[in-house]
C-alpha positions as CSV (number, residue, x, y, z in Angstrom):
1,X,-4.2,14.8,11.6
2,X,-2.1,17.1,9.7
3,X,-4.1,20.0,12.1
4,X,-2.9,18.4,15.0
5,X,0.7,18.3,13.5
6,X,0.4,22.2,13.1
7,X,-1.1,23.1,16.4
8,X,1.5,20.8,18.4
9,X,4.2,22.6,16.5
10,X,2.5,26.5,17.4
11,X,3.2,25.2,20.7
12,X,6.5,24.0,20.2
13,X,7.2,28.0,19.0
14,X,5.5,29.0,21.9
15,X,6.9,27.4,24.6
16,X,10.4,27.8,22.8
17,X,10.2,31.3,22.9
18,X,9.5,31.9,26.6
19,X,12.0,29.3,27.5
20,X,10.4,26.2,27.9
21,X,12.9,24.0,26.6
22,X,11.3,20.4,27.6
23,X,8.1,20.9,26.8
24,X,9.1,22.5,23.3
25,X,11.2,19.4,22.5
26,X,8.2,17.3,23.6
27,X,5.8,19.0,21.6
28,X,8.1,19.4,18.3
29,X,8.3,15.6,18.7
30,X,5.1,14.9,19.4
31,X,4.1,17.1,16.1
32,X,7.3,15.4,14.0
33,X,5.8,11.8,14.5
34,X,2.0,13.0,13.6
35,X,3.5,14.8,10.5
36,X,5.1,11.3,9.1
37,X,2.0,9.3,10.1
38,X,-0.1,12.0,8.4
39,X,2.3,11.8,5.2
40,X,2.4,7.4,5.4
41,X,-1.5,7.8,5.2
42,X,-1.7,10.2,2.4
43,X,0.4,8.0,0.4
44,X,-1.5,4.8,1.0
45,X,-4.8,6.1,0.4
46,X,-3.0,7.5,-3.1
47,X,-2.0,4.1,-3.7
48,X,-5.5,2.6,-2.9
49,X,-7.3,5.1,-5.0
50,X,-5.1,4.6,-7.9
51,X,-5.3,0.5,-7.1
52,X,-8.7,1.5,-7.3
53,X,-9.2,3.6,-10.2
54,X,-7.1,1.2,-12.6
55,X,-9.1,-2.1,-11.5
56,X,-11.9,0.1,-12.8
57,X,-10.5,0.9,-16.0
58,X,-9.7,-2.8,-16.9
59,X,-13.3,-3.7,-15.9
60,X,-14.9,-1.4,-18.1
């Protein structure tokens, strides 16, 4: 997810530089909202593995 992030934001650059104002903003937005979902399901995983790894720890 975080790849698709990066390759909606080359674009972004891309279409920036020759002038392509809509489509840049479209794609910058586009990679904005994939970064923040990418970053919410880093942290929940973290918070599942960690949930995780203490209920082991008492168990044992």
């Amino acid at each position: 997810m975080l790849g698709y992030a990066l390759i909606f934001f080359v674009i972004a650059i891309i279409a920036a530089v020759f002038g392509f104002g809509g489509i840049a903003a479209s794609a910058a937005a586009v990679a904005k909202i994939l970064f923040w979902v990418f970053l919410a399901v880093a942290l929940v995983t973290l918070v599942i593995d960690l949930a995780g790894s203490a209920r082991r720890a008492l168990s044992s």
